[in-house]
C-alpha positions in Angstrom: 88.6 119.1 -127.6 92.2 117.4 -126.6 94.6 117.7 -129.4 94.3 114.8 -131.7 93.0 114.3 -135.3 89.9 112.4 -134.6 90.7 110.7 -138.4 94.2 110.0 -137.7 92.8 108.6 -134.1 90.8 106.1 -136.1 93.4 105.1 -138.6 95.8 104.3 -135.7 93.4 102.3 -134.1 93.1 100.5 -137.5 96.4 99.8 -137.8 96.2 98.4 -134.5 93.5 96.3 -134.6 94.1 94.2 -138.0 91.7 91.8 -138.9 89.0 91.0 -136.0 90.6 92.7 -133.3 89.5 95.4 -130.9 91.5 98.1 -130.8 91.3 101.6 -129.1 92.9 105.1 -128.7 91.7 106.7 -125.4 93.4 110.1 -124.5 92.9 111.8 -121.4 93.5 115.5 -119.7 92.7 115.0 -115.6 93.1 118.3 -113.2 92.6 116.8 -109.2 92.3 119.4 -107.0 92.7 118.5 -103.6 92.3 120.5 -100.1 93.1 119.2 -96.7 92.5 121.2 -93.1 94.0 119.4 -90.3 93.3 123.0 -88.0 92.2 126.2 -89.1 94.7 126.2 -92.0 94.1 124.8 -95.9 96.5 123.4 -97.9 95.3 122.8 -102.1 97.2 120.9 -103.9 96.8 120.2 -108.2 97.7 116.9 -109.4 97.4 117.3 -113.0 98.0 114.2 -115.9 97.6 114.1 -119.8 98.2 111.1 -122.0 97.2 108.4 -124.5 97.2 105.0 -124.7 96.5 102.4 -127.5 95.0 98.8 -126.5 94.8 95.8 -128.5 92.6 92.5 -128.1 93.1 89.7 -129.4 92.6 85.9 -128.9 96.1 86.2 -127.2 94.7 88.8 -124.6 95.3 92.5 -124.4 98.0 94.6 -125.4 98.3 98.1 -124.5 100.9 100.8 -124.6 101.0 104.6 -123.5 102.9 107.8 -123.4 102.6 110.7 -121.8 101.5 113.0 -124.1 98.2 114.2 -126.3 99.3 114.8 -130.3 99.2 113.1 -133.5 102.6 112.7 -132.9 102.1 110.2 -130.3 100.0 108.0 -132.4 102.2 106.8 -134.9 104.6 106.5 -131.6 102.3 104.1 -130.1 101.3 102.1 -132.8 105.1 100.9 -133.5 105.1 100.1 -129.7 102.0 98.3 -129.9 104.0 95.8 -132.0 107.1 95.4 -130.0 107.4 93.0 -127.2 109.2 95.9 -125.3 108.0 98.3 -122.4 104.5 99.6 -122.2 105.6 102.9 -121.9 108.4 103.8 -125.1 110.8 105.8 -124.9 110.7 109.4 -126.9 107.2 110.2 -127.2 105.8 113.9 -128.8 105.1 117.3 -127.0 103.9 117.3 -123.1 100.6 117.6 -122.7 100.0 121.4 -121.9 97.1 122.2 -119.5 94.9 125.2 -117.6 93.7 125.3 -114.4 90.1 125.4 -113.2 90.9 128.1 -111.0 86.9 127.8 -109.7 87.4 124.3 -108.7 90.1 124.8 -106.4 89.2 128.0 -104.5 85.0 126.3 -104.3 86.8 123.3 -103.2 89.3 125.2 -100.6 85.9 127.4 -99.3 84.2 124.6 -98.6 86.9 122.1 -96.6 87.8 125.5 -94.6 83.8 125.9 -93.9 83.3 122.4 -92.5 86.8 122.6 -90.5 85.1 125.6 -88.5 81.7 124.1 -88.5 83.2 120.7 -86.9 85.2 123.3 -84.4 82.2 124.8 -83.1 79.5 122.3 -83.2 79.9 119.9 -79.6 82.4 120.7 -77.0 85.7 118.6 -76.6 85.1 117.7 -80.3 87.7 119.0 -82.8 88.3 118.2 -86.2 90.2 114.9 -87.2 90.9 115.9 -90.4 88.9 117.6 -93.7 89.7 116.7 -97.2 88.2 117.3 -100.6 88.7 116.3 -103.6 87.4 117.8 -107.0 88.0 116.4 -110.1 87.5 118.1 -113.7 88.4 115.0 -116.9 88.2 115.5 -120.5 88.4 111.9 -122.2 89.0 110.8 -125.9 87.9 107.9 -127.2 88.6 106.7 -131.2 88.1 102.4 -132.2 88.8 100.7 -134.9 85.2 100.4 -136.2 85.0 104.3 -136.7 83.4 105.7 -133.6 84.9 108.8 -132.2 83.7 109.7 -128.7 84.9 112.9 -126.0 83.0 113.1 -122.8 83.4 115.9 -120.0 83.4 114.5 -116.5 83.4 116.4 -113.4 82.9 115.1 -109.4 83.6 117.0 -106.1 83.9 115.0 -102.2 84.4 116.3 -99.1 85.1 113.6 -96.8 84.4 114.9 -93.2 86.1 113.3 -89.9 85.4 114.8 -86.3 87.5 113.6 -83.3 86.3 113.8 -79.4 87.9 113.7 -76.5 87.1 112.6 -72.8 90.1 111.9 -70.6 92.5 109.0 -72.0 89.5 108.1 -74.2 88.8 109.2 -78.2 86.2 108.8 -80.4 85.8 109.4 -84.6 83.2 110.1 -86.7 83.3 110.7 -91.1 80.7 112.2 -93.2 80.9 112.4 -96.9 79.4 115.4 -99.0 79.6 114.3 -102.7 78.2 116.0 -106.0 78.4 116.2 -110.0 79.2 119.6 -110.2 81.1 121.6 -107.6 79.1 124.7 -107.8 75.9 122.8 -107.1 77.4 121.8 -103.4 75.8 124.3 -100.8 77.1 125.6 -97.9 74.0 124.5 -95.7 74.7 120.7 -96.7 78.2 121.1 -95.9 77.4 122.6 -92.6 75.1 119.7 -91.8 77.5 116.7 -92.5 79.7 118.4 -90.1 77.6 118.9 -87.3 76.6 115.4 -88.3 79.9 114.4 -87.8 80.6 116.2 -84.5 77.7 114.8 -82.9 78.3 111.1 -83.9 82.3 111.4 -82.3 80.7 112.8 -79.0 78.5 109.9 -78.6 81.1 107.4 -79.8 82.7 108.1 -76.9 80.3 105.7 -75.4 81.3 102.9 -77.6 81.1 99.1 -76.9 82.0 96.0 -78.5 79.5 94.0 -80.6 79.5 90.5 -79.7 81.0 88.4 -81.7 79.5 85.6 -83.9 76.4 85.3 -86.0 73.8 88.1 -85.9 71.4 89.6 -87.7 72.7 92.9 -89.6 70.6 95.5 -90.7 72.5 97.9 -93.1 71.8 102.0 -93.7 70.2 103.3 -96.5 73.0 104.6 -98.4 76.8 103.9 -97.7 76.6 100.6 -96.3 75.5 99.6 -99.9 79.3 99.1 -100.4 79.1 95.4 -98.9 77.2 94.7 -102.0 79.7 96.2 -104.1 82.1 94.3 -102.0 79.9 90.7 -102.6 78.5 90.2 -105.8 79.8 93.8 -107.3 82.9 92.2 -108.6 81.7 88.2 -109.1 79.3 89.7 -111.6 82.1 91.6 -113.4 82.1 89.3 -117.0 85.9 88.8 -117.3 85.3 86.9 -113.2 82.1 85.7 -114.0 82.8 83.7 -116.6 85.6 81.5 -115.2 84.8 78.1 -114.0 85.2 77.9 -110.7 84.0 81.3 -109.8 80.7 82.6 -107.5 78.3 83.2 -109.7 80.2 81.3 -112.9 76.6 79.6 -115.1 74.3 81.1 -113.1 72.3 83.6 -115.1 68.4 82.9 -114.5 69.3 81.2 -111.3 67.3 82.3 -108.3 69.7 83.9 -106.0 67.6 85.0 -103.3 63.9 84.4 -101.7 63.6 88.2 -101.4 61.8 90.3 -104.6 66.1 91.9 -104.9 66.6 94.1 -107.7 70.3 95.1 -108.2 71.5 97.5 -110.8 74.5 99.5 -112.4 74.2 102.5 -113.9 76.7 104.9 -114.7 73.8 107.4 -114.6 71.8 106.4 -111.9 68.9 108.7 -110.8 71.0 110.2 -107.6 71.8 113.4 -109.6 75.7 112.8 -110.0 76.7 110.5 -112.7 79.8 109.2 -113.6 80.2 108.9 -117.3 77.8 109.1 -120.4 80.3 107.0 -122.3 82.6 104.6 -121.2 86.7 104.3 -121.4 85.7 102.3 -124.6 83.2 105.1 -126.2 80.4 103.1 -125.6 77.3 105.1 -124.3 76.7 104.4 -120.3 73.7 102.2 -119.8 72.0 100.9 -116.9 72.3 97.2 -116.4 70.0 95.1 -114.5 72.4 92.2 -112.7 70.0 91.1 -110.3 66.0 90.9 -111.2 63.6 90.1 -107.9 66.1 87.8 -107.1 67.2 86.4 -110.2 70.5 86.7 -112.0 69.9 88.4 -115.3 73.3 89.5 -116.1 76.9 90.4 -115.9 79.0 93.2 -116.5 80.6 93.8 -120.0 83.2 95.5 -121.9 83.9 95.1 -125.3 86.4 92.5 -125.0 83.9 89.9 -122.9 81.1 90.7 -124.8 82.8 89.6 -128.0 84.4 86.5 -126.6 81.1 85.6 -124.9 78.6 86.6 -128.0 76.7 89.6 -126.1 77.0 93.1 -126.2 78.7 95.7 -124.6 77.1 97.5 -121.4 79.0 100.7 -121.4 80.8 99.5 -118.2 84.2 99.3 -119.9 86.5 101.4 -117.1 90.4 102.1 -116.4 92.3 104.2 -113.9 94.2 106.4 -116.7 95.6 106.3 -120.0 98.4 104.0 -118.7 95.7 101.1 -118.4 93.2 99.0 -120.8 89.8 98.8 -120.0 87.9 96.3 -117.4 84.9 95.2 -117.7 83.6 97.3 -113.8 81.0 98.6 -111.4 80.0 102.3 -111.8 77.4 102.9 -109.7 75.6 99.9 -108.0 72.6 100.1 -106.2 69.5 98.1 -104.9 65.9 99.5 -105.6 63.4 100.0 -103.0 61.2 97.0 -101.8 58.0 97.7 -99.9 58.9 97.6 -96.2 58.9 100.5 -94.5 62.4 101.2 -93.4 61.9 101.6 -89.6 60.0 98.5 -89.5 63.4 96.6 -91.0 64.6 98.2 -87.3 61.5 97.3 -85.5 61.4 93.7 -86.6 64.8 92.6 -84.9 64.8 91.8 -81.7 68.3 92.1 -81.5 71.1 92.8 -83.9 73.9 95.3 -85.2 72.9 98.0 -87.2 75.4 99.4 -89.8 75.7 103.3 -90.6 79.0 102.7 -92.7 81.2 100.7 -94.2 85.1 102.4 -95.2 86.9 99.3 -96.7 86.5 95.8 -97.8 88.4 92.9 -99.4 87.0 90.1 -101.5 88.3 87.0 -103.0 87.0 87.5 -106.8 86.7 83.7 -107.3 85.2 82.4 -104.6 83.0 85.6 -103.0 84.6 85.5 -100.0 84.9 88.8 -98.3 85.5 91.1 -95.3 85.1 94.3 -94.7 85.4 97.0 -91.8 81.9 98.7 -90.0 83.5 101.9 -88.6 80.1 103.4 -87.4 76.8 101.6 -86.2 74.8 100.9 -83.6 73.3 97.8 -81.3 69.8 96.7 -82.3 67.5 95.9 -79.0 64.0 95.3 -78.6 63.4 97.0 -82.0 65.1 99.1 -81.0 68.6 101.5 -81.7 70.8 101.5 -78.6 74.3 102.1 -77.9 77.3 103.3 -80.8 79.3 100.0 -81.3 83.0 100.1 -81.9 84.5 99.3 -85.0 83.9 95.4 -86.1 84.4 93.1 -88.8 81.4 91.7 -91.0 82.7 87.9 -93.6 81.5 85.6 -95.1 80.6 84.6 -98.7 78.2 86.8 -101.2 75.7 83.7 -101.6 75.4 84.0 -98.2 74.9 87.4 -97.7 72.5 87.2 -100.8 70.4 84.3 -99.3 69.8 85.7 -96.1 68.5 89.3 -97.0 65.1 88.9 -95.7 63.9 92.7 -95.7 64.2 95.4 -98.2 63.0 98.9 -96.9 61.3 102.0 -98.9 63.9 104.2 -98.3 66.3 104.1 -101.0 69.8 106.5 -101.1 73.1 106.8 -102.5 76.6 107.5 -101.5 77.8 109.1 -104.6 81.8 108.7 -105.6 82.3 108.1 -101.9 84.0 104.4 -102.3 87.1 103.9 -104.1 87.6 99.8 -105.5 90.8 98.0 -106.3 90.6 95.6 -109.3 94.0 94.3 -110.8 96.0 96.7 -109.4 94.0 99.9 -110.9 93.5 101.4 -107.5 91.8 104.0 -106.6 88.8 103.9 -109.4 85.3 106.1 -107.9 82.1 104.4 -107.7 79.0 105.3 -106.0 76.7 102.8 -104.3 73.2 103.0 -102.7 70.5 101.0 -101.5 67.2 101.2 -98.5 67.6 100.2 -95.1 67.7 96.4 -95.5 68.3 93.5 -93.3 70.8 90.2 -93.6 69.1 87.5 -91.4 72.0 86.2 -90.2 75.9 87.5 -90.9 79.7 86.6 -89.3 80.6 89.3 -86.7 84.2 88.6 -86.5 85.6 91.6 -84.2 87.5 94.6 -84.8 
């Protein structure tokens, strides 16, 4: 339990609110653990953060202040700053927040970045490793409102993000795989093993990269991690506090068919991949799955407690921030598209010619209108049916109607990526998500080059 009078909590965030206001304290202790092999050696690192912050909404928006430390003296503190036009973070605040390490964590995480370093060494010849780096994070968050409700969840993640490098002559090649789990002690050494033979053997063949042509060609995207383009598309548009601004993609358009396809799209803090993210949100309210997209229909949008009350709905459990130094959004957890009914290597066998995408790193998108881009840095030429050559890195745009419209085939095959994307929203940057989907196929889609 973090060190604050659950009582107290609740009166502060009382005083905050006033009459018909939101208001709420959220305290946080965070321990990130991070390992990186470049060679044979491991460095671990602990970034370590404790703190509370007190938001406000209002008619005039949201207020929020913070400090970094977790005690009832920092309550009284915060609420006086709440009420001052000054800086978000006062000056003076009570005692630093004190912590322990997870001394586990860090030596599981450093065993298993120094196991897939030597695996990526030894798996293909002229192939040595780009670089190894893990991450595992243990969270204790605290959440008191004004309406009474008290909250603490426990939150735990671990990712190993896997990169291979091969050489032939003047010419290199890279490959990444991502090993991602709940709970660090549940990652075994045989999966790690895998990704980075995985990885090794995708750099060798990279080596015989070409370009994909550029223009308009029918994409068929992985099961799994390429699920982030619809993060990237529609993720954010369907975000409430984006949705519902004039002017906006998918601004009035609940029970409007968005796509010919049966598409079902849905966010779930929980979702049934084995590694959740939350059980209640940065506002205490308890996760729940939320079905945006229903056979091709929009059914809803994304909601914190703030756009549920100024729209008249309800909160989904989706309210997220980066840390204590930032109020809640209404944002994605973990987005995913269930399985349709078409086998997934007949989505492969039914193109006659195409790119096929194995994963997606980054993307940008314009919130308000849906445009977006973002980067394919492994995948492969359709032909005949077919899967051919390893493609060079490209660019897929466009607009998220579009992509929506032209998915034509859903595959059987459904998997996730879990906490292997990172999205930017308002400048809280880097929040985890997962994403996941089955093979599926985009009729027609902008290549636009590396």
């Amino acid at each position: 339990m973090l060190t604050l009078d659950p009582g107290l909590a609740v009166r502060t965030a009382e005083a905050a609110a006033g009459r018909g206001r939101l208001a709420t304290v959220f305290a946080e202790a965070q321990h990130l653990y991070r390992a990186v092999a470049d060679g044979p050696d491991v460095q671990l690192s602990v970034h370590s953060r404790g703190g509370t912050g007190l938001s406000c909404v209002s008619s005039d928006g949201v207020r929020h202040r913070h400090l970094p430390s977790v005690d009832d003296e920092t309550l009284p503190l915060l609420v006086a700053a709440l009420r001052d036009p000054g800086p978000p973070a006062p000056p003076g605040h009570g005692r630093p927040w004190r912590y322990e390490h997870d001394l586990d964590a860090a030596e599981r995480l450093a065993e298993l970045v120094a196991l897939a370093s030597e695996t990526v060494s030894l798996a293909e010849p002229g192939v040595t490793v780009g670089r190894v780096s893990g991450e595992a994070l243990v969270s204790t968050v605290f959440v008191a409102r004004e309406d009474g409700l008290v909250r603490e969840d426990h939150r735990t993640s671990l990712e190993l993000r896997i990169s291979a490098l091969a050489r032939r002559g003047d010419a290199t090649a890279r490959a990444l795989r991502v090993v991602s789990a709940e709970r660090y002690g549940t990652v075994d050494r045989g999966t790690v093993r895998a990704a980075a033979r995985s990885a090794a053997a995708a750099a060798a063949r990279n080596l015989d990269a070409v370009d994909v042509p550029v223009g308009e060609l029918p994409v068929v995207l992985a099961a799994g991690g390429p699920a982030a383009l619809l993060h990237e598309v529609c993720g954010h548009g369907l975000e409430a506090d984006v949705a519902r601004h004039p002017g906006s993609a998918y601004h009035g358009l609940i029970d409007r068919k968005l796509t010919t396809v049966p598409l079902t799209l849905i966010d779930s803090p929980t979702a049934p991949h084995g590694a959740g993210l939350y059980r209640v949100d940065d506002e205490g309210e308890p996760a729940q799955e939320v079905t945006l997209i229903a056979d091709g229909v929009l059914r809803s949008y994304l909601h914190d407690r703030r756009t549920a009350l100024s729209g008249g709905g309800r909160a989904h459990g989706h309210g997220r921030r980066l840390s204590y130094a930032h109020p809640a959004l209404p944002r994605m957890s973990s987005t995913y598209v269930a399985p349709g009914a078409c086998p997934a290597e007949e989505v492969i066998a039914s193109t006659a010619r195409g790119l096929y995408v194995e994963s997606i790193l980054s993307g940008e998108t314009d919130m308000s209108s849906g445009r977006f881009s973002v980067r394919v840095t492994s995948g492969r030429l359709i032909e005949h049916g077919r899967l051919t050559a390893p493609v060079r890195e490209t660019t897929l745009a466009g607009t998220g109607s579009e992509v929506l419209a032209g998915i034509d085939l859903i595959g059987d095959d459904l998997r996730f990526l879990p906490y292997g994307y990172q999205c930017n929203k308002l400048g809280q940057f880097p929040l985890t998500v997962s994403v996941g989907q089955p093979t599926l196929r985009v009729a027609r889609l902008a290549v636009t080059g590396p």
